[in-house]
N, CA, C and O of each residue as an XYZ file, in Angstrom:
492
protein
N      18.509    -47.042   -151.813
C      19.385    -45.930   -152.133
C      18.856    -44.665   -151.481
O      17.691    -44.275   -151.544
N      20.184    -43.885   -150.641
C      19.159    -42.735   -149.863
C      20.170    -41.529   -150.317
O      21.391    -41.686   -150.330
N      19.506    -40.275   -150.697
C      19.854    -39.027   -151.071
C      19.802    -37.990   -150.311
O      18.925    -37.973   -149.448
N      20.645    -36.956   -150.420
C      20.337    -35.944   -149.468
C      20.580    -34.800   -150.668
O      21.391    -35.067   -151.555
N      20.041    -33.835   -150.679
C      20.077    -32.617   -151.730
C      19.794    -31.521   -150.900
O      18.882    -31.279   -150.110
N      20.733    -30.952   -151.247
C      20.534    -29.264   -150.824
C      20.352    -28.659   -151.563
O      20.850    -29.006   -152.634
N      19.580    -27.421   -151.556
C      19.533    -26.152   -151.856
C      19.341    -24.784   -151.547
O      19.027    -24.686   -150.361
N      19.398    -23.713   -152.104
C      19.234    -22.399   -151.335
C      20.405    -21.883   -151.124
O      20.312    -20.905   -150.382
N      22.049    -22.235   -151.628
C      23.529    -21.398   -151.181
C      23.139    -20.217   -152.275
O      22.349    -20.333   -153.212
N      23.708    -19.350   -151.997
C      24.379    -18.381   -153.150
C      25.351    -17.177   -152.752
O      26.316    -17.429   -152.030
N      25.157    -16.071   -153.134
C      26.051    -14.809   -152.661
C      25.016    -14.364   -152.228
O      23.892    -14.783   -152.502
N      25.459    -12.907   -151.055
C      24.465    -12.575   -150.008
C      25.506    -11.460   -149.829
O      26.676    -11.812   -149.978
N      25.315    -10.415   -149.590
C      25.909     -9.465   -149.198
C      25.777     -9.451   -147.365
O      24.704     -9.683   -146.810
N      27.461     -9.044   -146.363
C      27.087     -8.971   -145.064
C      25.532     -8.133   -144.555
O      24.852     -7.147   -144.839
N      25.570     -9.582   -143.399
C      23.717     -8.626   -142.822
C      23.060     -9.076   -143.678
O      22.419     -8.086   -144.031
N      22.671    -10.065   -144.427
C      21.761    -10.663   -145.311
C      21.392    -12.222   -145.068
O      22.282    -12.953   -144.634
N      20.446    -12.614   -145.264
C      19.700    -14.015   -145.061
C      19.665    -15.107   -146.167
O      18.996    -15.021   -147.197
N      20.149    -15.731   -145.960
C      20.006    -17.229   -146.492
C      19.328    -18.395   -145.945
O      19.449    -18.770   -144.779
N      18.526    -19.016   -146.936
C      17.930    -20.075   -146.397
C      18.030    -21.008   -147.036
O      17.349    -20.986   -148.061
N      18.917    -22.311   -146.782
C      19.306    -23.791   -146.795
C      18.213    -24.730   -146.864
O      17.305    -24.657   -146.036
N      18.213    -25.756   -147.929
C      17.274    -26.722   -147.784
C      17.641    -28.194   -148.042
O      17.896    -28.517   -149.202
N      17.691    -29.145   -147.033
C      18.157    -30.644   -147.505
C      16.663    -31.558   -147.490
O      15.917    -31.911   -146.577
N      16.644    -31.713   -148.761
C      15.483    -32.974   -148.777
C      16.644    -34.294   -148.523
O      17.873    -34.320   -148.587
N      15.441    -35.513   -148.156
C      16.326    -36.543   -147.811
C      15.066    -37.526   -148.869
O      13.882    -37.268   -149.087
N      15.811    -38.536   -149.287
C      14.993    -39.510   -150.340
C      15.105    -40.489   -150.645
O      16.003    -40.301   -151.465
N      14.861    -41.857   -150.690
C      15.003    -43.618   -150.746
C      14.312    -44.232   -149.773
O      13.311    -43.686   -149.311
N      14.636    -45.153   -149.431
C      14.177    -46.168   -148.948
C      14.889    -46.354   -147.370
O      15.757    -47.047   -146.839
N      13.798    -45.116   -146.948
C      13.982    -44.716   -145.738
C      13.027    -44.896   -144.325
O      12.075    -44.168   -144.044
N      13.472    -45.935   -143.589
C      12.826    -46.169   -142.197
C      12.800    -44.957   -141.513
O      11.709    -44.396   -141.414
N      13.643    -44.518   -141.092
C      13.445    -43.404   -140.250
C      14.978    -42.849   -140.171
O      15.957    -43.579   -140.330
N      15.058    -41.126   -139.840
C      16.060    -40.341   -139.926
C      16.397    -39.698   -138.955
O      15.697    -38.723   -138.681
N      17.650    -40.022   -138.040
C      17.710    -40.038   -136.768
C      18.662    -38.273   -136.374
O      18.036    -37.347   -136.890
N      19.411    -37.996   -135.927
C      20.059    -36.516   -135.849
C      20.264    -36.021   -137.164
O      20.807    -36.900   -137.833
N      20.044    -34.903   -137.874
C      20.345    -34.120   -138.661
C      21.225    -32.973   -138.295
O      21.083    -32.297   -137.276
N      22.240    -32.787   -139.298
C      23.043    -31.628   -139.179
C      23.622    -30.984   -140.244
O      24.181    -31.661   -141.108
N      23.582    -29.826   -140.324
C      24.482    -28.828   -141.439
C      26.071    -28.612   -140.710
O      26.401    -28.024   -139.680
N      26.858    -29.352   -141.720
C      28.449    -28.800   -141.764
C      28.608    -27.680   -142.506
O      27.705    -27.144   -143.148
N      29.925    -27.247   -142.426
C      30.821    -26.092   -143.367
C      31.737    -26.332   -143.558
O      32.249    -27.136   -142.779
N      32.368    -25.940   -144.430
C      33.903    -26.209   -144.762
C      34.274    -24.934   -145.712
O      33.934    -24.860   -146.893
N      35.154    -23.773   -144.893
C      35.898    -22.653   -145.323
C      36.758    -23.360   -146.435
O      36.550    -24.572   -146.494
N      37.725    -22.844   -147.375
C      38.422    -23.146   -147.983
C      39.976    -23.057   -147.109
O      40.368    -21.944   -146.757
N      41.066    -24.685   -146.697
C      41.904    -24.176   -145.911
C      41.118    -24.869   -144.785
O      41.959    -25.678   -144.395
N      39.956    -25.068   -143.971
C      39.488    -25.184   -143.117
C      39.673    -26.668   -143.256
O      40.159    -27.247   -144.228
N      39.032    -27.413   -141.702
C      38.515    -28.226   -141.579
C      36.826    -28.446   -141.468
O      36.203    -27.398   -141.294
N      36.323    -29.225   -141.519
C      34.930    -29.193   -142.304
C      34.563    -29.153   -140.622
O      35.254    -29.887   -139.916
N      33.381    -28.229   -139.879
C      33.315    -28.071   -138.833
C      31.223    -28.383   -138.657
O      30.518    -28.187   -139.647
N      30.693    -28.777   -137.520
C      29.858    -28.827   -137.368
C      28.924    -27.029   -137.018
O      29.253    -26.156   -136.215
N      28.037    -27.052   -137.747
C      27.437    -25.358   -137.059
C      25.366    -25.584   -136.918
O      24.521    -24.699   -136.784
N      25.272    -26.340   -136.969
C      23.932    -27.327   -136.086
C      23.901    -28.514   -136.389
O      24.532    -29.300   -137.096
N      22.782    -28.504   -135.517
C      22.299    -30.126   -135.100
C      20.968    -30.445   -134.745
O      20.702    -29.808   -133.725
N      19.799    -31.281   -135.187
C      18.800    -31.291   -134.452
C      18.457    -32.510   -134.631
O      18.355    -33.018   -135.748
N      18.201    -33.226   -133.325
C      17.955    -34.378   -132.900
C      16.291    -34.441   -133.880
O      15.719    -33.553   -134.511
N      15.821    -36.286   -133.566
C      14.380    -36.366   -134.358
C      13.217    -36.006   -133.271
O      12.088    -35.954   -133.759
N      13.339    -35.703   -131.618
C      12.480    -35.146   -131.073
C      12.703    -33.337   -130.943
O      11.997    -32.497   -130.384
N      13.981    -33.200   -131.709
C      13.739    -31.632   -132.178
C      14.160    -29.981   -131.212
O      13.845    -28.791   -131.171
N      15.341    -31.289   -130.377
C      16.874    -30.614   -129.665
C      17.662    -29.831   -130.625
O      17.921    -30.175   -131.778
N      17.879    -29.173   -130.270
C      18.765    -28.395   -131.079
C      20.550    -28.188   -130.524
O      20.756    -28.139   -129.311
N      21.680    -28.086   -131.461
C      22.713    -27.339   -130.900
C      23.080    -26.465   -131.795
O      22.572    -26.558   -132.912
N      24.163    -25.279   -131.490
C      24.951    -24.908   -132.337
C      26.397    -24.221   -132.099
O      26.608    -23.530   -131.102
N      27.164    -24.412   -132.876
C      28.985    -23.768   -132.444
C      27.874    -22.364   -132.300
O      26.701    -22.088   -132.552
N      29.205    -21.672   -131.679
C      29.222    -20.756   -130.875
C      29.171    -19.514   -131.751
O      28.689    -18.447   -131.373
N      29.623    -19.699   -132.770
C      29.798    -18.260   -133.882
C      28.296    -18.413   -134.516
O      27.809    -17.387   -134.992
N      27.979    -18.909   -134.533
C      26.357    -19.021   -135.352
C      24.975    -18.486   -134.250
O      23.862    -18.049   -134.540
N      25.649    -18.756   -132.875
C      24.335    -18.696   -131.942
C      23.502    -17.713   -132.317
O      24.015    -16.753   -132.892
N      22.262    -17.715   -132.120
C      21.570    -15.920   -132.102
C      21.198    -15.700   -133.537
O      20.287    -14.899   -133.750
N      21.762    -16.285   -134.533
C      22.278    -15.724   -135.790
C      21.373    -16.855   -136.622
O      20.468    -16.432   -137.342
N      21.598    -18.201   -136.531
C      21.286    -19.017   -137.488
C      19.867    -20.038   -136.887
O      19.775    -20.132   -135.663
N      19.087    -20.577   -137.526
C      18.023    -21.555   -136.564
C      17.641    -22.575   -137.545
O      17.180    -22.315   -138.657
N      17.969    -24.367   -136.832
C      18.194    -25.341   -137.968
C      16.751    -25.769   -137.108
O      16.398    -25.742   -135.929
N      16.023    -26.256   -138.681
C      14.632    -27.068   -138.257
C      14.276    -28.132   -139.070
O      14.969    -28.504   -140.017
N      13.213    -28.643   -138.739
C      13.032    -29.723   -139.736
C      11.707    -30.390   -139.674
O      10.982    -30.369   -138.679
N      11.377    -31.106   -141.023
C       9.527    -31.433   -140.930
C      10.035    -33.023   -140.837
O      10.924    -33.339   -141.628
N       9.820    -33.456   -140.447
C      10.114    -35.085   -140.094
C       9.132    -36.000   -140.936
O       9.313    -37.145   -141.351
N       7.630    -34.844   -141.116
C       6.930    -35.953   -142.787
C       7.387    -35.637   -143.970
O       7.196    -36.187   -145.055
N       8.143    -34.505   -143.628
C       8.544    -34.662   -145.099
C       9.875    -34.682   -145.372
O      10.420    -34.172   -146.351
N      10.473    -35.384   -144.334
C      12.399    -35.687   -144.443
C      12.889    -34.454   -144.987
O      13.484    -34.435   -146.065
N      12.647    -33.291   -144.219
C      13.394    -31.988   -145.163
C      14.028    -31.615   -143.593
O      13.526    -31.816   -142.488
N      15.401    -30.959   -143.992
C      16.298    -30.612   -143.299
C      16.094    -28.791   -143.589
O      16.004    -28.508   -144.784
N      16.025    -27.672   -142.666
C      16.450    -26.149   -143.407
C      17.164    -25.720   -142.109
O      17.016    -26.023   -140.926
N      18.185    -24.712   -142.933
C      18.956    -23.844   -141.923
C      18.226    -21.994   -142.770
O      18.136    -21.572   -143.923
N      17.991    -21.617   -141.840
C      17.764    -20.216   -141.658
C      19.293    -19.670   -141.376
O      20.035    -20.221   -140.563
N      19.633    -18.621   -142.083
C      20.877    -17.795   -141.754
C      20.630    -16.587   -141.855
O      20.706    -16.093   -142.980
N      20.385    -16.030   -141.102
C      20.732    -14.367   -141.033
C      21.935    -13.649   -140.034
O      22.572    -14.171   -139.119
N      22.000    -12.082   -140.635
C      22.933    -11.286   -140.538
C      24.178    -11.815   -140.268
O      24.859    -11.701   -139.249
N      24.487    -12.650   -141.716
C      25.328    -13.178   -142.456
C      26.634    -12.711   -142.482
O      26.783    -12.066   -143.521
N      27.892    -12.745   -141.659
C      29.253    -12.220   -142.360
C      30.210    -12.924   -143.013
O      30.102    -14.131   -143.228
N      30.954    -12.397   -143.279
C      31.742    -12.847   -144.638
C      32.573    -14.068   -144.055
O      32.877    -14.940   -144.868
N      33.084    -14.270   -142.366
C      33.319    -15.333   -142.367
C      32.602    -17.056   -142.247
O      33.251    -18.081   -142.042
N      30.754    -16.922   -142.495
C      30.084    -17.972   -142.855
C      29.881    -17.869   -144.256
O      28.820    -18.184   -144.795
N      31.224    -17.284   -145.068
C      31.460    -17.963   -146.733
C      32.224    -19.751   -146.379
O      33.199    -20.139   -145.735
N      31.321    -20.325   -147.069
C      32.114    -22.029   -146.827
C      30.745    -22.424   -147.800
O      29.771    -21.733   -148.103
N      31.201    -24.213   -148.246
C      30.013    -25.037   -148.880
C      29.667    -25.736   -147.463
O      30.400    -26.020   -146.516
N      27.959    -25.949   -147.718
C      28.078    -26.151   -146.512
C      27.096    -27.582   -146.941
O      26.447    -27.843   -147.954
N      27.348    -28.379   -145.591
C      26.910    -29.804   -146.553
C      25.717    -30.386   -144.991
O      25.763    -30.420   -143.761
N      24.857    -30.711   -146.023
C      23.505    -31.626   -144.870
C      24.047    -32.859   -144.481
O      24.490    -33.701   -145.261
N      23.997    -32.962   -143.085
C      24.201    -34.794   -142.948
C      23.039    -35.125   -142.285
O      22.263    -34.343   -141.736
N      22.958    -36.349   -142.368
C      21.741    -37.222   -141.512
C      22.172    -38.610   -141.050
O      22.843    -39.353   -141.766
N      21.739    -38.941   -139.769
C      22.059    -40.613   -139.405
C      20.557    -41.001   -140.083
O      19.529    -40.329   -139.988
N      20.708    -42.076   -140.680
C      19.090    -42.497   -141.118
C      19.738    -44.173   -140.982
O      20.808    -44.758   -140.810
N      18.430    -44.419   -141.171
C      17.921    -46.280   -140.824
C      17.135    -46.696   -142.052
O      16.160    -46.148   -142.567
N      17.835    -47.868   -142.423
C      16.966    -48.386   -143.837
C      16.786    -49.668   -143.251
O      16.813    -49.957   -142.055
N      16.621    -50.318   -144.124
C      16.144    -51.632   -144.007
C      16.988    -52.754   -145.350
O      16.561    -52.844   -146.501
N      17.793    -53.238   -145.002
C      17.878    -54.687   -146.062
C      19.027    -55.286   -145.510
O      19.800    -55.046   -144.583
N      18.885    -56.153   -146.390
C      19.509    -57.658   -145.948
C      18.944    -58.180   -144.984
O      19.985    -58.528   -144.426
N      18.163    -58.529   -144.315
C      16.818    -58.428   -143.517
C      17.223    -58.288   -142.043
O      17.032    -59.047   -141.093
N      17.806    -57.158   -142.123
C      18.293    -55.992   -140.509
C      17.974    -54.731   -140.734
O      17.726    -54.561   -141.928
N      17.882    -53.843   -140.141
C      18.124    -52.585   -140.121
C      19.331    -52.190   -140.142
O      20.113    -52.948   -139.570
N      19.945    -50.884   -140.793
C      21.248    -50.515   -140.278
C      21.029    -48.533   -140.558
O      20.624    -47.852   -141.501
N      21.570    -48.220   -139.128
C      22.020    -46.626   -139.266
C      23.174    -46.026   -139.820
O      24.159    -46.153   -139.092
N      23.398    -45.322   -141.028
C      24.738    -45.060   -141.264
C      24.235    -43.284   -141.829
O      23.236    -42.726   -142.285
N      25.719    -42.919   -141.419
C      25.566    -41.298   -141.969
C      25.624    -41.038   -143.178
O      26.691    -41.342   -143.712
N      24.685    -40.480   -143.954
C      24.595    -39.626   -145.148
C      25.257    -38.096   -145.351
O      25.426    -37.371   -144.371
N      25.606    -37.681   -146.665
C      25.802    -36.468   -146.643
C      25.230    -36.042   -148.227
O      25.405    -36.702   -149.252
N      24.602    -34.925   -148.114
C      24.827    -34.066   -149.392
C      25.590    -33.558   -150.073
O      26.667    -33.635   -149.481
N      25.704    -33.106   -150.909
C      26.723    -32.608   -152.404
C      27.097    -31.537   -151.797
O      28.064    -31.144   -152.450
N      26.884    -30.693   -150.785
C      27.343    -29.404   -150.659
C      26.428    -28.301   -151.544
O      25.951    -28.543   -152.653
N      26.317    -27.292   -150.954
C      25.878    -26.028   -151.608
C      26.805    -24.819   -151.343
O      27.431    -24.826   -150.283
N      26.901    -24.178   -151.870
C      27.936    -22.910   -151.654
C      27.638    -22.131   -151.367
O      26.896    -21.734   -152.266
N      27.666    -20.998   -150.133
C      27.421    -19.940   -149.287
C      28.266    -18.910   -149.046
O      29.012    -18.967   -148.069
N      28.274    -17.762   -149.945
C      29.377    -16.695   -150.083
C      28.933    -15.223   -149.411
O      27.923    -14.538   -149.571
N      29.754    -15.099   -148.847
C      28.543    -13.514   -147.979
C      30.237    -12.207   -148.388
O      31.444    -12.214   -148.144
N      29.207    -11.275   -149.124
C      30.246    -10.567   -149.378
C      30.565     -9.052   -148.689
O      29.694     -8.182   -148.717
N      31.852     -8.818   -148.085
C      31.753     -7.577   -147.087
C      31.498     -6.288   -147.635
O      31.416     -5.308   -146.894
């Protein structure tokens, strides 16, 4: 059984910093691209990083400059850094991970996601 938990959303006034945290947890071989989604209300749920397990990075275009996704690979933790925050990165924003377990006696990679955390930046 594998978990992903976030924490760290809340309210933030524009021009203010938030910092995101996804632990990952079970019975886990190894955890292959990590990424933080969003989803505005009305929106479609959109990708805003990405970081590979040798520690590539991407990000949409409204975040560049602004946001920086990292990660400790011993300790399966996912964080997004957000600063000077505006009111349109209010969305829940949810951790995913490709990870690799082990049973039925194969390996298999499938995507995980977290519960969402909520990220409100107020103008």
């Amino acid at each position: 059984q594998v978990q992903l938990v976030e924490s760290g959303g809340g309210l933030v006034q524009a021009g203010g910093s938030l910092r995101l945290s996804c632990a990952a947890s079970g019975s886990i071989f190894a955890i292959r691209r990590m990424g933080w989604y969003r989803q505005a209300p009305g929106k479609q749920r959109e990708l805003v990083a990405a970081i590979t397990s040798g520690g590539g990075t991407n990000y949409v275009d409204s975040v560049k400059g602004r946001f920086t996704i990292s990660r400790d690979n011993a300790k399966n933790m996912l964080s997004l850094q957000m600063n000077s925050l505006k009111p349109e990165d209010t969305a829940v924003y949810y951790c995913n991970a490709d990870i690799t377990t082990w049973r039925t006696l194969r390996y298999y990679t499938d995507p995980y996601w977290g519960q969402g955390t909520q990220v409100t930046v107020s103008s």
